[in-house]
PDB file of N, CA, C, O and CB in Angstrom:
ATOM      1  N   UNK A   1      15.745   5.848  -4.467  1.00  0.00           N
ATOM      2  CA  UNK A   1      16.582   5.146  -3.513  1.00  0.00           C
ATOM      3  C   UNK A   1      16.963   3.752  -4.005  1.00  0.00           C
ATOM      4  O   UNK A   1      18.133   3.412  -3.830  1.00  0.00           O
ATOM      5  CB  UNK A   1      15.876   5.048  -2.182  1.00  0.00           C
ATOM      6  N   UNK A   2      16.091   2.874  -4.619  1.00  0.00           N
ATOM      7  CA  UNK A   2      16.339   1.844  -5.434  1.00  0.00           C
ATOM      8  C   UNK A   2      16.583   0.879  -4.597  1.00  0.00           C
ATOM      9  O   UNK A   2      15.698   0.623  -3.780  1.00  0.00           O
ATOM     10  CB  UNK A   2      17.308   2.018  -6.356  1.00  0.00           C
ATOM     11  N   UNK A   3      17.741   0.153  -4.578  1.00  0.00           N
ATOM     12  CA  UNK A   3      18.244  -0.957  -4.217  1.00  0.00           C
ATOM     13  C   UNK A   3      18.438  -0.302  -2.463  1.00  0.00           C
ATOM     14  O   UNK A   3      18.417  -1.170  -1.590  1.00  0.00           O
ATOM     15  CB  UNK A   3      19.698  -1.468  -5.277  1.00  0.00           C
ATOM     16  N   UNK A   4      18.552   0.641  -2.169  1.00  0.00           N
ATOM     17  CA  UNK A   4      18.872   0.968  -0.448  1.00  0.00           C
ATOM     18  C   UNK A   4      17.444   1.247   0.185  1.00  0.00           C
ATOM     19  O   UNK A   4      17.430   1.830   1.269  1.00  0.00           O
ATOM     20  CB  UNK A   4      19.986   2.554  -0.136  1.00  0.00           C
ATOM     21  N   UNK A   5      16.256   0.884  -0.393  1.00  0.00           N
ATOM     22  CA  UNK A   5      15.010   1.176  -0.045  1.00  0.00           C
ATOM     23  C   UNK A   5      14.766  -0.222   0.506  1.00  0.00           C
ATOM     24  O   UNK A   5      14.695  -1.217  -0.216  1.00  0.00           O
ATOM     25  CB  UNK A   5      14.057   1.748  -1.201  1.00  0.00           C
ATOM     26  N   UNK A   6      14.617  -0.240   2.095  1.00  0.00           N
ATOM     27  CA  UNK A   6      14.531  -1.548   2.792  1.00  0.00           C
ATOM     28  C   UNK A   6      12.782  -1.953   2.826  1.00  0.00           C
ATOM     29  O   UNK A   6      12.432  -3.126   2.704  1.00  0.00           O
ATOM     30  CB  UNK A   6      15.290  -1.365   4.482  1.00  0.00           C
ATOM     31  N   UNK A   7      11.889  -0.960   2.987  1.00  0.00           N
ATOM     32  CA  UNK A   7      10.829  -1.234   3.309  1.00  0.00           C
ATOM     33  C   UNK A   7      10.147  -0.111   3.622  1.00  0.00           C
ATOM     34  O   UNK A   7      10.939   0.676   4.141  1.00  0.00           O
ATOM     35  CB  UNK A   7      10.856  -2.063   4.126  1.00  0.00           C
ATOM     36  N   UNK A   8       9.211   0.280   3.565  1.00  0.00           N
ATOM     37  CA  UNK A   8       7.598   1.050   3.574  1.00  0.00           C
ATOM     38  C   UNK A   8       6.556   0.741   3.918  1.00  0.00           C
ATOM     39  O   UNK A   8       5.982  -0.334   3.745  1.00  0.00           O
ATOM     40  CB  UNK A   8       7.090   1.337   2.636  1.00  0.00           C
ATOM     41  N   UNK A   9       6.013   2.195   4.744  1.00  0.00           N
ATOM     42  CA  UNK A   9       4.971   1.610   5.191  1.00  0.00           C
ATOM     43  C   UNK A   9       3.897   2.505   4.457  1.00  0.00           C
ATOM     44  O   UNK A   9       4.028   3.618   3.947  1.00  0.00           O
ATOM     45  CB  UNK A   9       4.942   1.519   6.753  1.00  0.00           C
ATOM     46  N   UNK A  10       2.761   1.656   4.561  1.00  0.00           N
ATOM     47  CA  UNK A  10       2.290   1.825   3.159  1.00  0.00           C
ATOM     48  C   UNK A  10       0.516   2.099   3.689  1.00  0.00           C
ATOM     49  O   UNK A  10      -0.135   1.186   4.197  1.00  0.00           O
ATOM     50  CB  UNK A  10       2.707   0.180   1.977  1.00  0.00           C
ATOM     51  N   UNK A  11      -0.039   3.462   3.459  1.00  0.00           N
ATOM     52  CA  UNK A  11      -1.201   3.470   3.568  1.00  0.00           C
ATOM     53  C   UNK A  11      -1.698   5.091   3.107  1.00  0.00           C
ATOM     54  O   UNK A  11      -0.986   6.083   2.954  1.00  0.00           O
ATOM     55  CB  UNK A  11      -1.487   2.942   4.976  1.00  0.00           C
ATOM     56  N   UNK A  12      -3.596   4.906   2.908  1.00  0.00           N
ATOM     57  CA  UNK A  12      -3.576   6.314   1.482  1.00  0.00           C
ATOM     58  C   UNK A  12      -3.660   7.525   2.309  1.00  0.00           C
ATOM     59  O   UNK A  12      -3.297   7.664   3.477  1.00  0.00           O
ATOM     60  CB  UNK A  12      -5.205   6.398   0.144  1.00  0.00           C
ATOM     61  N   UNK A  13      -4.165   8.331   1.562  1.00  0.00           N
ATOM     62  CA  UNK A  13      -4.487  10.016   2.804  1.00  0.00           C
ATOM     63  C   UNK A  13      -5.964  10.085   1.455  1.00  0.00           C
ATOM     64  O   UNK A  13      -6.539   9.438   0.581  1.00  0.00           O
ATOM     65  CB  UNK A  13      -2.497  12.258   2.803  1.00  0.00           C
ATOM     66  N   UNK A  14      -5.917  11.444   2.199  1.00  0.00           N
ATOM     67  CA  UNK A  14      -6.946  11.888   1.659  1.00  0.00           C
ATOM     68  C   UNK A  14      -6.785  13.731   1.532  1.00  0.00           C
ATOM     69  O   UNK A  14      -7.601  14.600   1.225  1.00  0.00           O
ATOM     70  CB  UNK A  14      -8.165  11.271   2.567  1.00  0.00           C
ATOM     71  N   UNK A  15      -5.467  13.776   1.894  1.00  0.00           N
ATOM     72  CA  UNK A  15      -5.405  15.314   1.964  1.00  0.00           C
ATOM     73  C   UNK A  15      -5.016  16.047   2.882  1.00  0.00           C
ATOM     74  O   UNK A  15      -4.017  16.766   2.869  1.00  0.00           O
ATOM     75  CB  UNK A  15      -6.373  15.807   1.830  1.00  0.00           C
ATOM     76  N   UNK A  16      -6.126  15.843   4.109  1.00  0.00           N
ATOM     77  CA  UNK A  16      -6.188  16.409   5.732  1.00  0.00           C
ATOM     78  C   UNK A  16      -4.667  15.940   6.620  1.00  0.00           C
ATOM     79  O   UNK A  16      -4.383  16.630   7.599  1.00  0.00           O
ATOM     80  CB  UNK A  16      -7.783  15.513   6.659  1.00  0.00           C
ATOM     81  N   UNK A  17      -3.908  14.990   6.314  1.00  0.00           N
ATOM     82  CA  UNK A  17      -3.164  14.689   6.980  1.00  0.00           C
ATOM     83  C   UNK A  17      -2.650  13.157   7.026  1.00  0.00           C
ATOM     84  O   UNK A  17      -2.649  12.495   5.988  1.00  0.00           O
ATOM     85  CB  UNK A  17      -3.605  15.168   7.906  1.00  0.00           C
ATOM     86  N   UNK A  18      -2.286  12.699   8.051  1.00  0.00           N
ATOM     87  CA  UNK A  18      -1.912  11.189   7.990  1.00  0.00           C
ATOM     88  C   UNK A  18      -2.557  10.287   8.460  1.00  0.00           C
ATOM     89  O   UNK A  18      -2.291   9.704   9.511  1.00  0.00           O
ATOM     90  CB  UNK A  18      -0.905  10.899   8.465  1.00  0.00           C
ATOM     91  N   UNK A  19      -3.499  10.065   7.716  1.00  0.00           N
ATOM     92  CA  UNK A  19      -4.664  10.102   7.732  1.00  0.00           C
ATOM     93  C   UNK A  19      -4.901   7.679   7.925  1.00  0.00           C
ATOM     94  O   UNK A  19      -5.778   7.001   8.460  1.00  0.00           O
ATOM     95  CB  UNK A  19      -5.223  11.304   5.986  1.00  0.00           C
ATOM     96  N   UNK A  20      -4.119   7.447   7.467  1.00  0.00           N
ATOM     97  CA  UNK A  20      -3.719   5.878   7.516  1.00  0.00           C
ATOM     98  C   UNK A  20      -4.943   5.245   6.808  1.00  0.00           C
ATOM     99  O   UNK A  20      -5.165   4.082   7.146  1.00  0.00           O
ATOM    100  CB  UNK A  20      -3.495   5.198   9.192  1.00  0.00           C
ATOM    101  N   UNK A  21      -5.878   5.848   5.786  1.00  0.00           N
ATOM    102  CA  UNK A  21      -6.684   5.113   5.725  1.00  0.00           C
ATOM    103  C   UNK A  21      -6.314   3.795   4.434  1.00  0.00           C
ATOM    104  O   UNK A  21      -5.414   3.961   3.611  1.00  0.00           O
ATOM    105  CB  UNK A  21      -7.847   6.027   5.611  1.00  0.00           C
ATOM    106  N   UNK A  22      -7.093   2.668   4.469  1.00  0.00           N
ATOM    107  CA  UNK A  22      -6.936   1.835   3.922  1.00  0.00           C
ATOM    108  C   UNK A  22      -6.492   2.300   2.134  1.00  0.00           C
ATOM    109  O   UNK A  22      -6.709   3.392   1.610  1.00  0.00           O
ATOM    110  CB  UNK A  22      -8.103   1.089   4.320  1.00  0.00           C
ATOM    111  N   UNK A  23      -5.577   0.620   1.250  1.00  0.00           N
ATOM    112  CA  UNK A  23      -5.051   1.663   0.125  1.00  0.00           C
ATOM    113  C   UNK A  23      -6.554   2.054  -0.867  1.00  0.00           C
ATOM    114  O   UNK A  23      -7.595   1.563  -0.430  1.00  0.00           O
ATOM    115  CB  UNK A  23      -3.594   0.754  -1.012  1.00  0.00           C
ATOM    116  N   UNK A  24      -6.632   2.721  -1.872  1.00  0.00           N
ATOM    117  CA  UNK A  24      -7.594   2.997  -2.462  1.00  0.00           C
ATOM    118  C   UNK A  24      -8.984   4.229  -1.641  1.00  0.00           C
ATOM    119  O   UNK A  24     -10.034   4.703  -2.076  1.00  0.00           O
ATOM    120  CB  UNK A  24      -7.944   1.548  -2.774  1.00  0.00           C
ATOM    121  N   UNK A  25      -8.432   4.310  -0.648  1.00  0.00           N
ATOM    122  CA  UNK A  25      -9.773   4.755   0.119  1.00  0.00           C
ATOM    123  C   UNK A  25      -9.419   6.921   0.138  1.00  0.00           C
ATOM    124  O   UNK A  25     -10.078   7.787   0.712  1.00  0.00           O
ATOM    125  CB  UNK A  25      -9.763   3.663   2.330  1.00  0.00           C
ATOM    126  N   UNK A  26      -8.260   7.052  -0.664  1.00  0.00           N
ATOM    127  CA  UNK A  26      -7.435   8.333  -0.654  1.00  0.00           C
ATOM    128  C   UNK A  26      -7.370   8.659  -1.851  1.00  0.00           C
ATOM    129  O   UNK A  26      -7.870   8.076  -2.812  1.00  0.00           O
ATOM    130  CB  UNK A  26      -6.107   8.309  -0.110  1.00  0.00           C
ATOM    131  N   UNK A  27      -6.637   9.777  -1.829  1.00  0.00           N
ATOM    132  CA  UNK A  27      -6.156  10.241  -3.493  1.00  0.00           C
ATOM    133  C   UNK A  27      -4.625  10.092  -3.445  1.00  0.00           C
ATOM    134  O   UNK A  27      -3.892  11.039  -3.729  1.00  0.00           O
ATOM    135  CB  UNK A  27      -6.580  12.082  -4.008  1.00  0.00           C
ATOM    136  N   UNK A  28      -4.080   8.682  -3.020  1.00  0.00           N
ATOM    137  CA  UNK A  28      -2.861   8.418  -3.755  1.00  0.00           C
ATOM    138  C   UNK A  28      -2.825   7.577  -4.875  1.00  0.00           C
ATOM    139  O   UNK A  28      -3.448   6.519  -4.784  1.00  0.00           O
ATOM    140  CB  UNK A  28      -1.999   7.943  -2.974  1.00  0.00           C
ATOM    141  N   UNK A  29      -2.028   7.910  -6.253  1.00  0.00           N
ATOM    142  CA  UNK A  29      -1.933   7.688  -7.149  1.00  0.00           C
ATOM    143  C   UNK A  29      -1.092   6.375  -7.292  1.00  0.00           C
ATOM    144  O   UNK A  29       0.062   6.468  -7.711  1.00  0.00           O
ATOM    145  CB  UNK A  29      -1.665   8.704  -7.617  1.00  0.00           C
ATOM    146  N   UNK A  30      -1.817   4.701  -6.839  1.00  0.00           N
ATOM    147  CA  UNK A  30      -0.895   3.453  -5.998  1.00  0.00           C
ATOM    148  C   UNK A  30      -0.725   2.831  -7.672  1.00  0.00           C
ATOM    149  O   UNK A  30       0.113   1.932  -7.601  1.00  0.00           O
ATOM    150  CB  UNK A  30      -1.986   2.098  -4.404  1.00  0.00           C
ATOM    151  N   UNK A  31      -1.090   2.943  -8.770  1.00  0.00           N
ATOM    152  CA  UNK A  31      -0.981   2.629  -9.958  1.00  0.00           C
ATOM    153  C   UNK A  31       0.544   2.830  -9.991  1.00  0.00           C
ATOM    154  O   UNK A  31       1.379   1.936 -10.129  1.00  0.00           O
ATOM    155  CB  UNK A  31      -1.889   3.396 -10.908  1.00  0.00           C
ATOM    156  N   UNK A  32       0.795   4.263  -9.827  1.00  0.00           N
ATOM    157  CA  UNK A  32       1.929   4.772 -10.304  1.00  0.00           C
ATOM    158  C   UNK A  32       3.333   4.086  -8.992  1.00  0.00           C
ATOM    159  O   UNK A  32       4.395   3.518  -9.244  1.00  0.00           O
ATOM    160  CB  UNK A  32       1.616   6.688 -10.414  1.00  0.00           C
ATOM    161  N   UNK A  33       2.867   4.370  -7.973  1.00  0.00           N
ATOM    162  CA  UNK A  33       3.706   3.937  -6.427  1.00  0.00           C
ATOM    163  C   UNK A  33       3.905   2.601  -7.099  1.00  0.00           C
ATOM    164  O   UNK A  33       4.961   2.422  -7.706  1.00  0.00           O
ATOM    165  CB  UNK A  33       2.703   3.906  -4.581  1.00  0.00           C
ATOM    166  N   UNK A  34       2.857   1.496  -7.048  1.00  0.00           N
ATOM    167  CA  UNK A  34       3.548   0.304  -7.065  1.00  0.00           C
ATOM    168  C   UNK A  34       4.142   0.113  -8.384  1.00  0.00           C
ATOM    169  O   UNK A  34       5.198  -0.521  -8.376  1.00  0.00           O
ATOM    170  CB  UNK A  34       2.705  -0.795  -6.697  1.00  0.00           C
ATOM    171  N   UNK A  35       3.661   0.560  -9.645  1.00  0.00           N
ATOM    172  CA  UNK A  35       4.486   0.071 -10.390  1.00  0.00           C
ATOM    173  C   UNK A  35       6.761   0.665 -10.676  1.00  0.00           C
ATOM    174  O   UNK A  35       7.720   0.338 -11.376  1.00  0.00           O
ATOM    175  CB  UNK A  35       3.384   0.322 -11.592  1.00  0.00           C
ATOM    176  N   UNK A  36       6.322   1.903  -9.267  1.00  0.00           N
ATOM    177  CA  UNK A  36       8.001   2.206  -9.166  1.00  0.00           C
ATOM    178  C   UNK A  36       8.461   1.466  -8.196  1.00  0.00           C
ATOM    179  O   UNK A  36       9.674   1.485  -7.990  1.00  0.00           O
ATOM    180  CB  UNK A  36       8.491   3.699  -8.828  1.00  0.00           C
ATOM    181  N   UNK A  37       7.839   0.875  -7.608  1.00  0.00           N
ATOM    182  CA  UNK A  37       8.009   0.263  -6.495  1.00  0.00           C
ATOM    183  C   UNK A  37       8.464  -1.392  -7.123  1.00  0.00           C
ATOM    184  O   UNK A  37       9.224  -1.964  -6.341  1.00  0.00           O
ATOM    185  CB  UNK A  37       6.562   0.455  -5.522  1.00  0.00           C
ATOM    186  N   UNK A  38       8.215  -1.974  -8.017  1.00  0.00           N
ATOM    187  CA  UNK A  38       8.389  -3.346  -9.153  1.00  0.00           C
ATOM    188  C   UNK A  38       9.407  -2.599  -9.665  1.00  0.00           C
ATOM    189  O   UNK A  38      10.434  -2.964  -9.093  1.00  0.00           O
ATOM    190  CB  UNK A  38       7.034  -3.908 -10.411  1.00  0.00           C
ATOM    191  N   UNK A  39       9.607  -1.871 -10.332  1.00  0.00           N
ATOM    192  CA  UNK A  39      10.362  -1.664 -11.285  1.00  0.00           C
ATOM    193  C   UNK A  39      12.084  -0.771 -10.648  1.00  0.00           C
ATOM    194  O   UNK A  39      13.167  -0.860 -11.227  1.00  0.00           O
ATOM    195  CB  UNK A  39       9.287  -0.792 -12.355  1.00  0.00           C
ATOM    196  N   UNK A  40      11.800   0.017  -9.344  1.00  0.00           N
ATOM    197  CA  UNK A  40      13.260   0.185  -8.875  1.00  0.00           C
ATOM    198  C   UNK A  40      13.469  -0.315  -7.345  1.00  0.00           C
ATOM    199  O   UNK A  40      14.535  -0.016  -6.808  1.00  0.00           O
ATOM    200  CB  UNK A  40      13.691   1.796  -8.991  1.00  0.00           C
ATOM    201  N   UNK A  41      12.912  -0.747  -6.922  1.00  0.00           N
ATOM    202  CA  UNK A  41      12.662  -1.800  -5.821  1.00  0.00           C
ATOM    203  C   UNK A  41      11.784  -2.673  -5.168  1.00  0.00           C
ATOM    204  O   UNK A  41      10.909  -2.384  -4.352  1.00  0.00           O
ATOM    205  CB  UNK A  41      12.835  -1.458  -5.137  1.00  0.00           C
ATOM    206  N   UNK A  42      12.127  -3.856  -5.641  1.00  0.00           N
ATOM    207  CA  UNK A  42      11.033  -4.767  -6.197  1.00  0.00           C
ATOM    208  C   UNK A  42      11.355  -5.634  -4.740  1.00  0.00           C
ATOM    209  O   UNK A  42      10.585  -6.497  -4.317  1.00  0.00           O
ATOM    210  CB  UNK A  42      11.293  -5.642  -8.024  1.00  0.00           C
ATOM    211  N   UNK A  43      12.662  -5.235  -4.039  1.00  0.00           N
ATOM    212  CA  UNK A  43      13.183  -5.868  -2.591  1.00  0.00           C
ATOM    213  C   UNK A  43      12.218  -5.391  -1.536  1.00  0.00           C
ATOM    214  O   UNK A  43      11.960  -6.022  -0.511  1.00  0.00           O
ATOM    215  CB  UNK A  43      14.793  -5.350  -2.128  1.00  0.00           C
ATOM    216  N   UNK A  44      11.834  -4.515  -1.787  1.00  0.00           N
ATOM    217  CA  UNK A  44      11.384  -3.943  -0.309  1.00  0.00           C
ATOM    218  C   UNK A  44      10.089  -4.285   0.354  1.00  0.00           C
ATOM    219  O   UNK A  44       8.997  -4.468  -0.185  1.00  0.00           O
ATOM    220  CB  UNK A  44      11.313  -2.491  -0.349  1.00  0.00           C
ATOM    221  N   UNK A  45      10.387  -4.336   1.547  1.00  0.00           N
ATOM    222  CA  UNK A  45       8.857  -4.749   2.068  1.00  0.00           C
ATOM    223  C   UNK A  45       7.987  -3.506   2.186  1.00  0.00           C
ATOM    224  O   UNK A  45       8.313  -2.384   2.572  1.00  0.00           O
ATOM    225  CB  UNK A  45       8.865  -5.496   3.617  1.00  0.00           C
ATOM    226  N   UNK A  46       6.669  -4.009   1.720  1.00  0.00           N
ATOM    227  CA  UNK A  46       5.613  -3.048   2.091  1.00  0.00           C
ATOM    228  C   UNK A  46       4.757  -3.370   3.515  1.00  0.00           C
ATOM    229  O   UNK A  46       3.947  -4.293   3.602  1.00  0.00           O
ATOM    230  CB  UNK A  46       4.609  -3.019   0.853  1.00  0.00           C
ATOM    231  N   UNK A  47       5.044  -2.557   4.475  1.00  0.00           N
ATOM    232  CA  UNK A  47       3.971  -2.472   5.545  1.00  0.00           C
ATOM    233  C   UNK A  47       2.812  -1.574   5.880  1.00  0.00           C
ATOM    234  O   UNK A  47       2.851  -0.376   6.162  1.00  0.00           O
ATOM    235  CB  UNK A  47       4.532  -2.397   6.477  1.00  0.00           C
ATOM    236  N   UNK A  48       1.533  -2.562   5.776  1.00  0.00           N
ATOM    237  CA  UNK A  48       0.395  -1.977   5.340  1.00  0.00           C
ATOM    238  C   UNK A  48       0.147  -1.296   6.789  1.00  0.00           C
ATOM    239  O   UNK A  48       0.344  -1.841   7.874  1.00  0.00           O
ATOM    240  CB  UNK A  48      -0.784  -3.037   4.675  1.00  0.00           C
ATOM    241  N   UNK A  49      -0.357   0.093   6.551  1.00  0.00           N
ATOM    242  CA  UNK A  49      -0.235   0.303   7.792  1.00  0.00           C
ATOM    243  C   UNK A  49      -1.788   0.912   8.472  1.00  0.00           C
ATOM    244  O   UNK A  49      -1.503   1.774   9.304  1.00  0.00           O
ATOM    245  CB  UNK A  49       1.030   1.265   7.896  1.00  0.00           C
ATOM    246  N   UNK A  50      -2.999   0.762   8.389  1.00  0.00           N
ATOM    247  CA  UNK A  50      -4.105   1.299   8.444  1.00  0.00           C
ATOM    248  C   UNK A  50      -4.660   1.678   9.722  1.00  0.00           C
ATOM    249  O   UNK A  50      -4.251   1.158  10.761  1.00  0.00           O
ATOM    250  CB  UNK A  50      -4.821   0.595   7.854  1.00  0.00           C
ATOM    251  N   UNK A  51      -5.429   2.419   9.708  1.00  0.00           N
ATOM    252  CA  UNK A  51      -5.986   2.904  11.474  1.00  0.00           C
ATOM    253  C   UNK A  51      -7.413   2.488  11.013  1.00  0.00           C
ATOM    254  O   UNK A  51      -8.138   3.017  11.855  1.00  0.00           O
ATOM    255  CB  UNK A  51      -5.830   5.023  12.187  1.00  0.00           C
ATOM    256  N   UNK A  52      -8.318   1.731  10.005  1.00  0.00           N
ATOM    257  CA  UNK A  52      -9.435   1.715  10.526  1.00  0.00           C
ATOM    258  C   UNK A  52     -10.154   0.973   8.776  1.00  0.00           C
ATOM    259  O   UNK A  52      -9.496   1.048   7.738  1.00  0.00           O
ATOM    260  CB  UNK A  52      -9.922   3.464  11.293  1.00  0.00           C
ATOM    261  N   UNK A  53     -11.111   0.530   8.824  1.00  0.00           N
ATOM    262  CA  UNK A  53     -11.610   0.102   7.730  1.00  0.00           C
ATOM    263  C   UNK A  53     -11.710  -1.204   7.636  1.00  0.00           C
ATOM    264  O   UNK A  53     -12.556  -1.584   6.826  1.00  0.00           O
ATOM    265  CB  UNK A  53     -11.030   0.528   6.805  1.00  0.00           C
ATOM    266  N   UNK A  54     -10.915  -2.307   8.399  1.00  0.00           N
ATOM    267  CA  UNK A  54     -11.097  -3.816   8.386  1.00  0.00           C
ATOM    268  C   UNK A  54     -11.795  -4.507  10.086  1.00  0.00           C
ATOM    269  O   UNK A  54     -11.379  -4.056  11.153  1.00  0.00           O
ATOM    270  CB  UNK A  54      -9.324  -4.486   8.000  1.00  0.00           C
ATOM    271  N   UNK A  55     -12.732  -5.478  10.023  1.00  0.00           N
ATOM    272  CA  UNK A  55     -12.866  -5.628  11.203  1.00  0.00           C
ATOM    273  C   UNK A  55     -12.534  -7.220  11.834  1.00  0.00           C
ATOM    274  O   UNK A  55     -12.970  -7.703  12.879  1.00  0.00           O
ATOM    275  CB  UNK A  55     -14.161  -5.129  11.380  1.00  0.00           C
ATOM    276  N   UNK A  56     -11.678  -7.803  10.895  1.00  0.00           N
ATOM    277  CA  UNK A  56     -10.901  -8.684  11.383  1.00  0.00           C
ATOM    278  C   UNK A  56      -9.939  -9.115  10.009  1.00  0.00           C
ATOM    279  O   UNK A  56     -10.027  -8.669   8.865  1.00  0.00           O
ATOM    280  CB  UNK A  56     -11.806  -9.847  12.104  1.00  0.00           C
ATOM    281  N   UNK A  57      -9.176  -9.946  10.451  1.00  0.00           N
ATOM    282  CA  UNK A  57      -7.890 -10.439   9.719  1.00  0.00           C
ATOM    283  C   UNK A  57      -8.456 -10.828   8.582  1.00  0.00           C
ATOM    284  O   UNK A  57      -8.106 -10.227   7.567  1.00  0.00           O
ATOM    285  CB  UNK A  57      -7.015 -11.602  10.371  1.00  0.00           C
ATOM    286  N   UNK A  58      -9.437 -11.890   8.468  1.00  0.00           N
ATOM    287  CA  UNK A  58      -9.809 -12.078   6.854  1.00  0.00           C
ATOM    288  C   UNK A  58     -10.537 -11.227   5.929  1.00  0.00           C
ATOM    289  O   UNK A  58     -10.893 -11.444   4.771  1.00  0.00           O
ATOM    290  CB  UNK A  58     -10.529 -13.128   6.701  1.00  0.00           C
ATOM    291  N   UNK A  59     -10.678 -10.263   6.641  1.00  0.00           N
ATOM    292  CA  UNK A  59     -11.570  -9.036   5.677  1.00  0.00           C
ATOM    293  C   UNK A  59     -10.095  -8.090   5.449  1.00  0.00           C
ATOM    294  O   UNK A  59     -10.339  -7.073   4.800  1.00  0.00           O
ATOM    295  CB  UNK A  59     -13.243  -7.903   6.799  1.00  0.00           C
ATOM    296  N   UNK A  60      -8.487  -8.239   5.890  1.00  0.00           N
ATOM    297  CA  UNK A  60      -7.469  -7.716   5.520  1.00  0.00           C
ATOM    298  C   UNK A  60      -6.884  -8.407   4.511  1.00  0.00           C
ATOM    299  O   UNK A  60      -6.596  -7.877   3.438  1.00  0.00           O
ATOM    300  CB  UNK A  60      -6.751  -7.517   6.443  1.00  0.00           C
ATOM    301  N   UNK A  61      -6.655  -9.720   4.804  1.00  0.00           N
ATOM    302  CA  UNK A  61      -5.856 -10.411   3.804  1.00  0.00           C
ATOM    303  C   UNK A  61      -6.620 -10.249   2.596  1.00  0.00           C
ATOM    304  O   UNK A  61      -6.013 -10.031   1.548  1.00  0.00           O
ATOM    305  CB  UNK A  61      -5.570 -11.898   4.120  1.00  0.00           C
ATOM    306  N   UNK A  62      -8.074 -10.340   2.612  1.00  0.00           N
ATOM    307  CA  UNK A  62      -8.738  -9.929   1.235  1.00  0.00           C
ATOM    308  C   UNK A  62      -8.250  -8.834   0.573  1.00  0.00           C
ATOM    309  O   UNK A  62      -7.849  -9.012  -0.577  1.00  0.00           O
ATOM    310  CB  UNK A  62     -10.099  -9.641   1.350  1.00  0.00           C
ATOM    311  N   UNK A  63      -8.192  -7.572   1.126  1.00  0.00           N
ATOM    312  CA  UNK A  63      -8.164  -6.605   0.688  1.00  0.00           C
ATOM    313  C   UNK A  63      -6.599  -6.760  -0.153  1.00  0.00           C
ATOM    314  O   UNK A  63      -6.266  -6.438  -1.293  1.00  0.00           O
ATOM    315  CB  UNK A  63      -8.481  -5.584   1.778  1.00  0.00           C
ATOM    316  N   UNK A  64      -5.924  -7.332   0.858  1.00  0.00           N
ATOM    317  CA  UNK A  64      -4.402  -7.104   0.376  1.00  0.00           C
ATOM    318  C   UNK A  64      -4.019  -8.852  -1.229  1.00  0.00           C
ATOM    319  O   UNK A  64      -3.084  -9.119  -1.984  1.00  0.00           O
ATOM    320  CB  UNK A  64      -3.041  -7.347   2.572  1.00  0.00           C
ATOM    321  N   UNK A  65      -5.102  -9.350  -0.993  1.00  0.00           N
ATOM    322  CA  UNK A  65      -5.298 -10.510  -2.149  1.00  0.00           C
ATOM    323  C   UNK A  65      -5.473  -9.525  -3.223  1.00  0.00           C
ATOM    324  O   UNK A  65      -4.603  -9.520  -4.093  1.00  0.00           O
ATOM    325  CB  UNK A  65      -6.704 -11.697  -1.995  1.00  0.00           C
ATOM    326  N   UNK A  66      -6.846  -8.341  -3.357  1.00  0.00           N
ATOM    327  CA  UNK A  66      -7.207  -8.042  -3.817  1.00  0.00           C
ATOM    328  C   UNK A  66      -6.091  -6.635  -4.495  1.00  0.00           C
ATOM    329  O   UNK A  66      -6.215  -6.283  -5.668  1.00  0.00           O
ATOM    330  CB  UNK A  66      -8.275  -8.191  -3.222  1.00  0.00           C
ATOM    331  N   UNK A  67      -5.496  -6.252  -3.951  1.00  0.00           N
ATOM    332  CA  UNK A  67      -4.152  -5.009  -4.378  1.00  0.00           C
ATOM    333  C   UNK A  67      -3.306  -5.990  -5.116  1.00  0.00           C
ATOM    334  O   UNK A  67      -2.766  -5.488  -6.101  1.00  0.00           O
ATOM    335  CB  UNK A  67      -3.067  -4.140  -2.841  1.00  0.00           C
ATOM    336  N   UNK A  68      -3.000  -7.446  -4.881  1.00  0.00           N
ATOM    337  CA  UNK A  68      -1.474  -8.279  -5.650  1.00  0.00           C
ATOM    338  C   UNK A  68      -2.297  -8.402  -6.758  1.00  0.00           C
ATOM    339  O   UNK A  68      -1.689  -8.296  -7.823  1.00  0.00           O
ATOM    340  CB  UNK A  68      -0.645 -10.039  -4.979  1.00  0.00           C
ATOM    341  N   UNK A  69      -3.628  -8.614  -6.850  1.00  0.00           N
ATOM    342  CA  UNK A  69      -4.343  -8.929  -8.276  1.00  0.00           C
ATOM    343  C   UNK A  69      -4.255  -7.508  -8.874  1.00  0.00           C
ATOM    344  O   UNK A  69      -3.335  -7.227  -9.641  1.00  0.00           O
ATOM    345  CB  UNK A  69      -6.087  -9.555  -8.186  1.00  0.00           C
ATOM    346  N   UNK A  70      -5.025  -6.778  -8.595  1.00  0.00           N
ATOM    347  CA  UNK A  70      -5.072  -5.494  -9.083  1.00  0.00           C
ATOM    348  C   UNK A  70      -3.874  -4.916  -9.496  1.00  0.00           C
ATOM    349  O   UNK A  70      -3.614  -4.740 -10.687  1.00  0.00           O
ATOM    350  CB  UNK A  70      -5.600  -4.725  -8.223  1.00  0.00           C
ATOM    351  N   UNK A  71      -3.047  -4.577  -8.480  1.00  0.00           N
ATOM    352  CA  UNK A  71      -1.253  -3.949  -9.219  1.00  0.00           C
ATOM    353  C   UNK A  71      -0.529  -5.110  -9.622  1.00  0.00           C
ATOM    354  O   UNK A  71       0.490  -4.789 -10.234  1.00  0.00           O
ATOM    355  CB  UNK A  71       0.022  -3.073  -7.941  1.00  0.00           C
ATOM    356  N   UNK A  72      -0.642  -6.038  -9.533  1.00  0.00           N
ATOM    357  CA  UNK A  72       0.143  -7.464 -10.354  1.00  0.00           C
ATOM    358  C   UNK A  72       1.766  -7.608  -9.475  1.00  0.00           C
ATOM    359  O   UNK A  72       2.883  -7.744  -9.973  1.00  0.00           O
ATOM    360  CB  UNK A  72       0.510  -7.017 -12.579  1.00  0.00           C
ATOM    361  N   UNK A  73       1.330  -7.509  -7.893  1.00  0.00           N
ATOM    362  CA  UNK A  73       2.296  -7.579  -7.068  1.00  0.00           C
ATOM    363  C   UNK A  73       2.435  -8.655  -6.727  1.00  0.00           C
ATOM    364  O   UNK A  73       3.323  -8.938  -5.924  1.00  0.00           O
ATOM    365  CB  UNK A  73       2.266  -6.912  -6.184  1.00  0.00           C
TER     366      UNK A  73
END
């Protein structure tokens, strides 16, 4: 979609379904996602979207500190 890709919402599975769990906590392959995600739309917002795994705001922003270090977002 490239340049017409406004934004995503963004969270892993595990298989069973839609499952929202936090990123890394699934078998999605986010190596590969974010680096197409830099490289053919680097515009778009990502919205993290989770049902469970953080139990307040600074144990999120960590996590999501910790994905811009890791994928170099």
């Amino acid at each position: 979609m490239g340049e017409r890709l406004a934004a995503c919402h963004v969270h892993d599975n595990d298989g069973s379904g839609d499952a929202h769990l936090p990123v890394g906590q699934g078998d999605i392959d986010w190596k590969a996602y974010f680096g197409a995600v830099k490289k053919y739309a680097p515009q778009a917002t990502q919205v993290f979207e989770y049902c469970c795994g953080f139990n307040n705001t600074k144990d999120l922003e960590a996590n999501i500190a910790e994905l811009k270090a890791k994928y170099k977002l």
